[in-house]
C-alpha positions in Angstrom: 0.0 0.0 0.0 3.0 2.7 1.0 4.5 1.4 -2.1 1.2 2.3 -4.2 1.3 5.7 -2.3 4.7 6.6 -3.5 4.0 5.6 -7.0 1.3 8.0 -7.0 2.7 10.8 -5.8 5.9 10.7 -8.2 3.7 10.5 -11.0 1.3 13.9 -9.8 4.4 15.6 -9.1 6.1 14.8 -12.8 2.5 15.4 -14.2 2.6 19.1 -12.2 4.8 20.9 -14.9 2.6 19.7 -17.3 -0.8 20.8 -15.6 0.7 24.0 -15.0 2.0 25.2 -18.6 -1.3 23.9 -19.8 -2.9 26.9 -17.5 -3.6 29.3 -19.9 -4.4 33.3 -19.4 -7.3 35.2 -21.4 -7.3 38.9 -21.9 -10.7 40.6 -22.4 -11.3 44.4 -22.4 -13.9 44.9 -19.6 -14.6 48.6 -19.8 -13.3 51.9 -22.5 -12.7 51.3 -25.7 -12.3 54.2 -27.9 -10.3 57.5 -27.9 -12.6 60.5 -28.1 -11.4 62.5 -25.5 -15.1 62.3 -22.9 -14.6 61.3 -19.4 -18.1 59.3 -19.9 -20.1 56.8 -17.3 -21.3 53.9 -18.6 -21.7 50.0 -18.8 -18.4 48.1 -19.8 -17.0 49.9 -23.0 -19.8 52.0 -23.1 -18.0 53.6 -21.1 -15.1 56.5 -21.9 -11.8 57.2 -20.6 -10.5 60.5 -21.7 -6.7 60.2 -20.9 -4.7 57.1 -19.9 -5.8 55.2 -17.1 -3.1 55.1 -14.6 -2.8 53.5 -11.2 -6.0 51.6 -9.9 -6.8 49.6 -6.6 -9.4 46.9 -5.4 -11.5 46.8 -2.3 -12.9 43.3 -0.8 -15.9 43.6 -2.6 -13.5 43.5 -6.2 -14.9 46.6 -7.2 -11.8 48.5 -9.0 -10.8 52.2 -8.4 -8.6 53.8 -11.4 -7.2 57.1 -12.0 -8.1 58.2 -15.7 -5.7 61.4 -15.3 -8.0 64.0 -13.8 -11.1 61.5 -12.8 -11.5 58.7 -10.1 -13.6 56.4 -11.4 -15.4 53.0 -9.5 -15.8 50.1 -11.9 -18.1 47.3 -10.1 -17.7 43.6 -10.6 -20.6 43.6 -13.4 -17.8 46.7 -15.1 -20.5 50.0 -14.6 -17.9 52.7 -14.6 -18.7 55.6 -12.1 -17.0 58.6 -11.5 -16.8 59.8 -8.1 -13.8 62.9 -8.4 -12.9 64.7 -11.5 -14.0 68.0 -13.0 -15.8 67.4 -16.3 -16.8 63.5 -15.7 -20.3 62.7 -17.6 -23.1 60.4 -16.7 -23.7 57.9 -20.1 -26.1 61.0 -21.4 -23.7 63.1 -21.9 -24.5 65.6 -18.8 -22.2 67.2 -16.7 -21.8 65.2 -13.1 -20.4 68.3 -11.3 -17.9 66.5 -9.5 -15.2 68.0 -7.0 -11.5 68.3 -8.4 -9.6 65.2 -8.2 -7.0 66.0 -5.2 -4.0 63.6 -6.6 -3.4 62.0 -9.8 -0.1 60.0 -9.6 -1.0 57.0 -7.2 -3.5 55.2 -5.3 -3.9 52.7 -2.2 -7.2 51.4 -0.2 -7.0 50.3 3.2 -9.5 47.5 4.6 -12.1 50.4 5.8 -12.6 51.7 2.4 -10.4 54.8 2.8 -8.8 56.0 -0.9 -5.2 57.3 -0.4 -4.0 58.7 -3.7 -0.7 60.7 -4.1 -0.3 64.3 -5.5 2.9 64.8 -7.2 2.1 68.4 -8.1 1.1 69.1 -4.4 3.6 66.9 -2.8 1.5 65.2 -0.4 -1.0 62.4 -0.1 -4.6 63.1 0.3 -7.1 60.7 1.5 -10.8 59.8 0.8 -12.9 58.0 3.2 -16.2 55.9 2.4 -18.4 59.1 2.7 -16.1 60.9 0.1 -14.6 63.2 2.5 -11.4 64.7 1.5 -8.4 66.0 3.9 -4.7 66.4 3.2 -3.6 63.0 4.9 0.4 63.5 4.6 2.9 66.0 3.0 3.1 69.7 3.7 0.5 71.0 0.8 2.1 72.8 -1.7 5.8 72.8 -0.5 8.6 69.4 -1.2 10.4 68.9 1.1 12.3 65.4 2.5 12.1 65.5 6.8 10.4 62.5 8.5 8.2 62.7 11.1 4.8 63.8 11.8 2.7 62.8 8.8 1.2 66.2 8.2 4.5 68.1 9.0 6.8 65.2 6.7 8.6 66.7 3.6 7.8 64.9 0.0 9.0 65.5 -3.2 6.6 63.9 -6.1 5.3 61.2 -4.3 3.7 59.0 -7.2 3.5 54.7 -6.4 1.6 54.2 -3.0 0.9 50.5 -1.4 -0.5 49.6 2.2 0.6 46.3 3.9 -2.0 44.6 5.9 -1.3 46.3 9.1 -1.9 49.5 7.2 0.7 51.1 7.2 1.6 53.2 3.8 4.6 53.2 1.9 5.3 56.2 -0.9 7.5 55.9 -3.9 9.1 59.5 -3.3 10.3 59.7 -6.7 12.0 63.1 -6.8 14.0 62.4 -3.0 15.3 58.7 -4.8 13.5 56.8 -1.4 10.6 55.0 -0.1 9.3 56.2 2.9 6.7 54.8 5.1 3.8 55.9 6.9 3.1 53.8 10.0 -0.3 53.9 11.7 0.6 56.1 14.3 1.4 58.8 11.9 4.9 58.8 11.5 6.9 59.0 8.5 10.1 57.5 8.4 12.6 56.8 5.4 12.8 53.2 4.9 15.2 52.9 1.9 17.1 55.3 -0.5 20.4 57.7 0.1 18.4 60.7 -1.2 21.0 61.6 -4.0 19.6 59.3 -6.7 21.4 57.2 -10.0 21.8 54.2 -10.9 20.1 51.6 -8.8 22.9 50.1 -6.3 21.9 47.7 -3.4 22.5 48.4 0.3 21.0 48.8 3.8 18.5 51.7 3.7 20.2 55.2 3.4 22.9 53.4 1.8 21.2 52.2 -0.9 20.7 53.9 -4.1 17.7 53.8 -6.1 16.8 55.2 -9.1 13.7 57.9 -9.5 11.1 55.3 -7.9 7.9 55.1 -8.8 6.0 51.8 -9.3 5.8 49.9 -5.8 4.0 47.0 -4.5 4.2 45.4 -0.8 3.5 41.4 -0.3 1.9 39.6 2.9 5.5 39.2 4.4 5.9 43.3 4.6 9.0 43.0 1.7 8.4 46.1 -0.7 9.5 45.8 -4.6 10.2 48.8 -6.5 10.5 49.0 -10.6 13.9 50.6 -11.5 14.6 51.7 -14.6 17.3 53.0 -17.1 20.9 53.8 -16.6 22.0 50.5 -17.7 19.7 48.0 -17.3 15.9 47.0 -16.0 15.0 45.5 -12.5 12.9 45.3 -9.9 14.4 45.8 -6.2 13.3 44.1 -3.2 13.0 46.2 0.4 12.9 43.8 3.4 11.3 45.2 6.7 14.3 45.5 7.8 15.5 47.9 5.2 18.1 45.6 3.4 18.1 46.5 -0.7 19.3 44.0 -3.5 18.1 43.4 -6.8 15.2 40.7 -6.7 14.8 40.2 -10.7 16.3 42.0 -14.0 19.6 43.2 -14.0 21.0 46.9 -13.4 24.5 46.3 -13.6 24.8 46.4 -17.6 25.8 43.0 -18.0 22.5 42.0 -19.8 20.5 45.0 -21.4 16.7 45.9 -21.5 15.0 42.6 -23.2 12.1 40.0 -22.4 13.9 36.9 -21.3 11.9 34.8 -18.8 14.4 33.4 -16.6 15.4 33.6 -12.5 16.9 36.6 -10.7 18.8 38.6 -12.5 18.6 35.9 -15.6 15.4 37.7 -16.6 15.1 40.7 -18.7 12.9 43.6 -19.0 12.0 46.3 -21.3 10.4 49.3 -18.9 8.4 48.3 -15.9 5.4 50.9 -15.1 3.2 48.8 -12.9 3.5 46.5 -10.1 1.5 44.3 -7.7 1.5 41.1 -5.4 -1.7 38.2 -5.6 -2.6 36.2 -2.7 0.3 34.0 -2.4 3.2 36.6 -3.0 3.5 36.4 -6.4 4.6 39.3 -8.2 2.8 40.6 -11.2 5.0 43.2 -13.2 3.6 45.3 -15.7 6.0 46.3 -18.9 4.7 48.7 -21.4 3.3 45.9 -23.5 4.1 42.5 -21.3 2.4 41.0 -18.3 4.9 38.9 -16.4 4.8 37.0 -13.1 7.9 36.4 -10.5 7.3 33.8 -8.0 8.5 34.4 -4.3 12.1 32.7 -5.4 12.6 35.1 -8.5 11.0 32.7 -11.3 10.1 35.0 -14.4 7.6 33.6 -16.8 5.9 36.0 -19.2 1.8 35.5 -19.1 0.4 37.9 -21.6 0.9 40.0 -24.4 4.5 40.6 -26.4 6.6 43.0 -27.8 4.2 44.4 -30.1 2.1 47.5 -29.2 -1.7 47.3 -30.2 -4.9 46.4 -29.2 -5.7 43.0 -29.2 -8.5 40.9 -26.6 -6.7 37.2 -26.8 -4.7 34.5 -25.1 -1.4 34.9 -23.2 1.3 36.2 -25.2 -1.2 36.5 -28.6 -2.8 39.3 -26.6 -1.5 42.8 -27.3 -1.6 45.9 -25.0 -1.1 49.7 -25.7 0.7 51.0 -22.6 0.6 49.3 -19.3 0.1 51.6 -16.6 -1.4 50.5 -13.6 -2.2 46.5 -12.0 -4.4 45.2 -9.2 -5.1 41.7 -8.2 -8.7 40.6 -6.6 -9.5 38.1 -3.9 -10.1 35.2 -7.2 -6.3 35.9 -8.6 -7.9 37.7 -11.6 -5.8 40.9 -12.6 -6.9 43.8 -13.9 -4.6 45.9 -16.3 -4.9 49.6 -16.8 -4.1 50.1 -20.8 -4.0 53.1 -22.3 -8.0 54.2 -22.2 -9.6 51.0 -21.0 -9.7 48.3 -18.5 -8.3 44.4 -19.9 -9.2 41.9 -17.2 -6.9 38.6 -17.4 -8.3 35.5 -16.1 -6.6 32.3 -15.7 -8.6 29.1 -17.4 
């Protein structure tokens, strides 16, 4: 009987490979469509996006909230779009909504209540939005950059754009014009977790002593580890930020040795042309979002490329016979479907 057990079991675990390449992921467009400059409400791509839709997040109810450049907008899990912020937003007749301003345009980040948290590079501070819509300044000295920790309202930023909250809630900002990530903890400190401030080409280290390069795109997994995209100078990657504040380079290459490309491989094996959008599913996977390319890095650094290819266009398909415009912003709901802000619409890719 043991001896029947162990047969088994090698032959599901040399089947495994096989079961798992024959997952396969779709791409459908789940709301936009056209070009036409309207910021329109509306059912799936009945719907309008006027600019490109940048970051987005997802609350536990998988309803998706996306920046469309000067608009906020709620897409449900049966894909009504709503606007809820943004000057000149229409309802799907074509009237004016009257909306308030959007307060910041360059990030966003959800906590478990419901509160929005979205990050204002031309204001240098973060602003957040709770469940009622109310809006106050929620870190940053309005108006003024700046780099000093400490109290949240009182902290220096300097064109915060990528924003992530770990599941204590606690809030970590890609401050992309001070070179750092800096995070603020529930008690409403802000402290500078990573980054020597002076900027260039990515270089691992311990916190201050670390160099990064102009962060932006930022993603935190269940473990508290922080991943940040890091591009140009001489190579592609994405850096990993332990709790502790110890910086290396988690995938990609920055040291020149192998240039911008779309190898799959592990660590520094893989390649990548220019990351814009990052994220982390349920079981710490993390989903990296090149201008045209979809790919996935498993907790060890295993790169495997799930959808679309070097070619940039519109196409609804599966994995890499899908094509995407410009990648821009990714979130992950509680199913492991992901959702891919491209160019003026929503693509939703589904594993089958």
């Amino acid at each position: 009987m043991k001896k029947q057990f162990l047969t088994l079991l090698i032959t599901i675990l040399s089947l495994m490979p096989h079961l798992l390449s024959a997952q396969t992921w779709v791409v459908t467009t789940i709301a936009g469509w056209e070009e036409d400059g309207k910021n329109m409400d509306g059912l799936g791509q009945k719907a309008h996006f006027s600019g490109t839709v940048k970051s987005s997040a997802i609350d536990a109810n998988n309803n998706l909230y996306v920046i469309d450049e000067i608009v906020l907008r709620k897409v449900d899990a049966a894909t009504l779009v709503t606007s809820l912020f943004g000057i000149g937003a229409m309802d799907a007749n074509y009237n004016d909504l009257g909306l308030a301003a959007l307060p910041g345009q360059d990030g966003i980040c959800m906590d478990k209540d419901g509160n929005i948290y979205l990050a204002s590079g031309r204001d240098h501070s973060i602003y957040k939005i709770s469940a009622d819509k109310k809006v106050e300044r929620f870190a940053g000295d309005e108006g003024y950059k700046g780099k000093d920790d400490g109290n949240r309202l009182e902290a220096g930023f300097y064109n915060p754009t990528g924003l992530c909250i770990d599941k204590e809630g606690n809030i970590y900002v890609a401050d992309s014009y001070n070179f750092t990530i800096r995070k603020i903890s529930t008690t409403g400190k802000v402290t500078t977790l990573a980054g020597d401030g002076v900027g260039g080409d990515f270089k691992p280290g311990l916190g201050k002593n670390a160099t990064l390069r102009e962060p932006r795109a930022i993603a935190v997994d269940s473990k508290g580890n922080i991943y940040v995209a890091q591009n140009g100078g001489r190579g592609n990657c994405v850096a990993k930020i332990t709790p502790a504040g110890v910086v290396s380079n988690f995938v990609g290459d920055f040291d020149g040795l192998r240039p911008a490309g779309a190898n799959d491989g592990t660590g520094k094996a893989a390649r990548f042309m220019r990351i814009n959008a990052l994220a982390v599913d349920k079981d710490d996977n993390l989903i990296i979002g090149e201008n045209t390319r979809i790919r996935k890095a498993t907790p060890g650094g295993i790169v495997t490329t799930i959808a679309g290819n070097e070619t940039e266009d519109f196409r609804d398909a599966v994995g890499t016979k899908a094509m995407f415009r410009y990648v821009a912003g990714l979130s992950i709901d509680n199913m492991g479907n992901i959702f891919v802000s491209d160019r003026f619409c929503i693509r939703k890719i589904a594993k089958q």
